[in-house]
N, C-alpha and C positions, 0 to 999 in steps of 0.2 A: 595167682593169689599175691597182695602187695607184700614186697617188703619194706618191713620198719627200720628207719634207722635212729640212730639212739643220736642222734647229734652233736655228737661230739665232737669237738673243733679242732683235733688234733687229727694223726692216724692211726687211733685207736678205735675204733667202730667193733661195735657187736649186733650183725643180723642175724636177722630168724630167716633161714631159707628153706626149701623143699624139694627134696629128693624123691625122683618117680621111682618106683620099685616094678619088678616084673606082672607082680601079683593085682597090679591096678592101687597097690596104696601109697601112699605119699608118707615120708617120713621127715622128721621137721627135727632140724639141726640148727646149731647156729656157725655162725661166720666170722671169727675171731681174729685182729690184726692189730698184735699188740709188739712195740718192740722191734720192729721193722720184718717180722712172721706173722704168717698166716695159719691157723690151726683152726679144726671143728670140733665141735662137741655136740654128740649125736644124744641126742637126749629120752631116745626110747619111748618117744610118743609118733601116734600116726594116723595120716587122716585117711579115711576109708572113701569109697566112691559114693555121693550123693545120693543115691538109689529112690531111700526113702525118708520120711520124716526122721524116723528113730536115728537114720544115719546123719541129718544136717544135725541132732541134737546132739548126739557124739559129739562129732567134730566140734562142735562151737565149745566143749566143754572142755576138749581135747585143747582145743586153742589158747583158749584162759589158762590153762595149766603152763603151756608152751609161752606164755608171755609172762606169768608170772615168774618161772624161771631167768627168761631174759631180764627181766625189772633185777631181780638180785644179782645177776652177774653185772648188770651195766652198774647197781649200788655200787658193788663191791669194786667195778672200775675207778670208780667216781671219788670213793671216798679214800682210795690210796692213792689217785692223781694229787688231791687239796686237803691243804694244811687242815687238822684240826680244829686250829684257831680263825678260818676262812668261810667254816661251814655257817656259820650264823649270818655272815653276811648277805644285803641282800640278794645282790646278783646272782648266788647259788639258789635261790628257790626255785623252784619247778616252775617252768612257764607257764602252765593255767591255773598256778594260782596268783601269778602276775595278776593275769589277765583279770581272776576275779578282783585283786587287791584295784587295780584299773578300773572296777565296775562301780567299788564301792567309797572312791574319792568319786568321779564320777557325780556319784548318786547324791554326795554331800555337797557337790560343789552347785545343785539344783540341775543338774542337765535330769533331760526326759527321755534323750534319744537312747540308753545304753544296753539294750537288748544287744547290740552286736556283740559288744564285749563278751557278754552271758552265752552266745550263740559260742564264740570264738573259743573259749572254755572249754566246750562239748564237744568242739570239733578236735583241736586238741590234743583232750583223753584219747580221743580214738586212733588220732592217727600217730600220735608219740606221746604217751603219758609220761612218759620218761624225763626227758629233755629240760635242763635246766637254762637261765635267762642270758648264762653267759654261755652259754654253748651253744647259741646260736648264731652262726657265720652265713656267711653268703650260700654257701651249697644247701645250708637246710632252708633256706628261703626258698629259692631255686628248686627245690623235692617238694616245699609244701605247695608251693604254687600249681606243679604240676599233679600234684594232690590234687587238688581243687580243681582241677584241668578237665584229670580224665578219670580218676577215682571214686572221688567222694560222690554219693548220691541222694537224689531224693527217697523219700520214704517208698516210694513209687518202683527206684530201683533207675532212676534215669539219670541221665550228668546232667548236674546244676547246669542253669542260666550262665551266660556270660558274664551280664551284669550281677549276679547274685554272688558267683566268684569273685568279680574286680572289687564288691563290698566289703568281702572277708577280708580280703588282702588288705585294704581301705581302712579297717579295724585294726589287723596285727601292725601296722606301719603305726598307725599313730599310739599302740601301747608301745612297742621299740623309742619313737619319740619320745614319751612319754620317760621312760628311762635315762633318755639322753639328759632330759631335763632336769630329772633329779636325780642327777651324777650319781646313779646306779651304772650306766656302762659312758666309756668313753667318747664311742661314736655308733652310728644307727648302723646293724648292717644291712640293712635295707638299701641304702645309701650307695651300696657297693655293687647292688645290681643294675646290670645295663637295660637300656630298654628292651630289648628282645627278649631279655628274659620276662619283662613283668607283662600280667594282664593289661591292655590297653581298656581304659573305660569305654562302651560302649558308644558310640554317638547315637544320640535321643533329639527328640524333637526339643529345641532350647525355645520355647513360647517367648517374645518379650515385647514388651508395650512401646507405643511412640511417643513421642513427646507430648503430644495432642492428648493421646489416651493417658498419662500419667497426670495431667492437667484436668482431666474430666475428673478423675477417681478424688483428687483434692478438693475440688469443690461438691464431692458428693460427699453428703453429712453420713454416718451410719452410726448403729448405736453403740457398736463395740469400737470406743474412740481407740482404745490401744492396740485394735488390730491397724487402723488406719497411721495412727504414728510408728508401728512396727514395719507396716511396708512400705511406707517412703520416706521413712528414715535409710531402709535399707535399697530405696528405687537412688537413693544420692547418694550412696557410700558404697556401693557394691557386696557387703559384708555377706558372708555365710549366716546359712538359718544357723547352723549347730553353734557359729561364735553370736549372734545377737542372743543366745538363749546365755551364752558364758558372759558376755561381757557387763563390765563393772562401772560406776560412777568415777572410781580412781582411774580407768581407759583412757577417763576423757578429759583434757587439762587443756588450758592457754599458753599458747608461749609467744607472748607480747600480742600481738592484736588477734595472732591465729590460734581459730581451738583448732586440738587434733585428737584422734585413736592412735592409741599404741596397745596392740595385742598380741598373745603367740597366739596361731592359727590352730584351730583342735586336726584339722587334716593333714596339716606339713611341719608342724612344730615348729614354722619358721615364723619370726615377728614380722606382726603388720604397721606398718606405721605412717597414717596419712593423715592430711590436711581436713578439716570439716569445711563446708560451705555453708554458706548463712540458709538453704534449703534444706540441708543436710538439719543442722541446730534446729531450724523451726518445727520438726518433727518429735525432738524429745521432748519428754513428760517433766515433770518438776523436778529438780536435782533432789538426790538422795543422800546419804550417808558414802562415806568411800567405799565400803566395802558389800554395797547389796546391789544388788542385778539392776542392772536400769531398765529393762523391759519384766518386771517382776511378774507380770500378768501372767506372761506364756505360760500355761500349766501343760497345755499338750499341741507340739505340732499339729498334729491333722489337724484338730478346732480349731488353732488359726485358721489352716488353709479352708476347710468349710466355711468359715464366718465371710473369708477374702471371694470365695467365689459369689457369695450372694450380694457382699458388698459391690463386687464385676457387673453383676447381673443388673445391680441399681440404677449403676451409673451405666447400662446399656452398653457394655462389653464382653464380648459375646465369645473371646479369647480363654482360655486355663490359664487360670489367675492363680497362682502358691505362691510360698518365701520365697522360692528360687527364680522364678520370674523377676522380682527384682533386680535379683543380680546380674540375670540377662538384661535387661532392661538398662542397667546404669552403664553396663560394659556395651552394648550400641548406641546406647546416648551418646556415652563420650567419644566416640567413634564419631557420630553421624554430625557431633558438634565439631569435631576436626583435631581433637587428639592424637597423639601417636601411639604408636601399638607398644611401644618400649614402655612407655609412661603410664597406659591403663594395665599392662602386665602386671603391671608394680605395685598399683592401684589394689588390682584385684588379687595382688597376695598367687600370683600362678610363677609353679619354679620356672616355665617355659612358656618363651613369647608364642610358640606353638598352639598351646590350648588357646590365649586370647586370639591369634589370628581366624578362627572357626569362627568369632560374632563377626568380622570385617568379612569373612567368605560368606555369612547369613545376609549381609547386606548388599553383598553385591546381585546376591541370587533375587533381590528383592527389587533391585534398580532390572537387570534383565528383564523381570518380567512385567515392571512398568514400562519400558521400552518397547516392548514385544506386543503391546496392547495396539499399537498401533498398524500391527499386520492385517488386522481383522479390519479396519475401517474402507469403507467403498469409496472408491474414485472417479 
């Protein structure tokens, strides 16, 4: 059975652990290290062997009681570590209700995506309902991660996806951001984890158009014109679907002959800020006011991507066409036009020439096997 830890950022920790007893029952104490000692406090609850229904309804009931107790001793930790006067601040609030406070700027800012956040909440409660926003250090990243690893399951009772873990993570990273931004914490500590420790993203099929094919899709008319200026706005800028749904009229300014984007990225928190091309401009809609969305239409991802496949279809492209296709798309263009990897990294807003080097290794695997076409010809 997991243990919780209260995450606290010093070495003061209080777990709930479990003691096997002779008799087959478990007795559930906690694990206290305040002070530079160690001391238990047995708490007089205990979980029985599973046998039968009536015994999993026990225990679960048994367990609520066993956590409720730990909530008030980690309180009682909590509010004699900080001042008084500190308690209102925000970085003392409870992490998911960060997270919800996260969901519902979010939600005003017009994003569509933020079910993670909502997810991220849930998850959460269950696995530290405790744990407040400055109390989170690298080790408790490090514990939730491996949460997500080898604990947390589906309804089903099975470990999450790989990819459905690297999401969650994908979430709590950019509320931490999120934070940093509005000088609630000093630095991400996310930030402080090394790669080993974190979920690597899955690698997935990254579909992405030729030049050829991005040239057909432009001369094909369809009737949802703002799907069409949404993805090759986004085939010549490289931008994220989640920042085209955030970005603003004020993004996009002149500075003497050149327009450009300046954005914070909603994935890395880190500013984007490139150059527009006259292909890039030819795809925006009529300038707006500063402050309202330039792609206002988007009401819901998917129905873009639905609209994009039949517009694919139109124009006799026979490839999975979505927002993030573009972004492949622009990041082997610039490649296949003779870019450096340094330079579309940068483009594309990635902390690590790493991830962009994957479209230059897609391209290569594509020159091979036009190469290799010529095994099969008879002599």
């Amino acid at each position: 059975m997991r243990t919780k830890k209260n995450g606290l950022a010093d070495k003061a920790p209080i777990a709930m652990r479990f003691k096997e007893l002779e008799d087959g029952r478990k007795s559930i104490y906690l694990d206290k290290y305040e002070n530079g000692k160690r001391h238990y406090e047995f708490l007089k609850l205990y979980l029985v062997p599973e046998n039968t229904a009536t015994a999993k309804k026990k225990n679960a009931k048994t367990i609520r009681e066993a956590e409720a107790i730990l909530k008030e001793r980690v309180e009682t930790l909590y509010i004699n570590k900080v001042k008084p006067s500190d308690l209102e601040s925000p970085k003392h609030m409870l992490l998911q209700e960060w997270f919800q406070k996260c969901h519902e700027q979010q939600v005003k800012r017009g994003n569509k995506n933020t079910h993670k956040l909502t997810d991220m909440a849930k998850i959460m409660a269950m696995y530290n309902p405790n744990v407040r926003l400055d109390e989170v250090d690298r080790e408790f990243c490090i514990d939730f991660i491996n949460y997500l690893r080898t604990e947390y399951k589906t309804k089903k009772g099975q470990n999450i996806a790989l990819i459905t873990a690297w999401t969650h993570c994908a979430a709590f990273r950019m509320t931490l951001n999120e934070a940093v931004r509005q000088g609630i914490l000093s630095e991400s500590p996310w930030n402080k984890l090394e790669a080993t420790d974190k979920i690597r993203e899955p690698e997935s099929k990254r579909e992405y158009l030729t030049i050829s094919e991005v040239k057909k899709l432009a001369d094909t008319p369809f009737v949802y014109e703002y799907v069409r200026q949404i993805f090759l706005f986004a085939c010549f800028t490289g931008i994220r679907p989640v920042d085209i749904e955030r970005l603003k009229w004020k993004d996009i300014f002149s500075d003497g002959e050149q327009a450009r984007m300046s954005l914070v990225q909603e994935k890395t928190g880190e500013a984007l800020y490139i150059p527009l091309s006259k292909q890039a401009q030819k795809w925006l809609p009529e300038r707006g006011q500063s402050d309202e969305i330039v792609f206002k239409e988007i009401k819901n991802r998917y129905r873009v991507n639905e609209h994009l496949k039949i517009w694919a279809a139109t124009a006799g492209i026979t490839k999975e066409v979505t927002l993030y296709t573009a972004r492949h798309t622009f990041a082997t263009m610039m490649i296949a036009l003779g870019a450096d990897i340094y330079t579309i990294s940068k483009l594309l807003g990635h902390t690590s020439v790493h991830n962009t080097q994957i479209y230059a290794k897609m391209l290569d695997e594509k020159k091979d096997k036009a190469v290799n076409l010529t095994d099969g010809m008879a002599w």
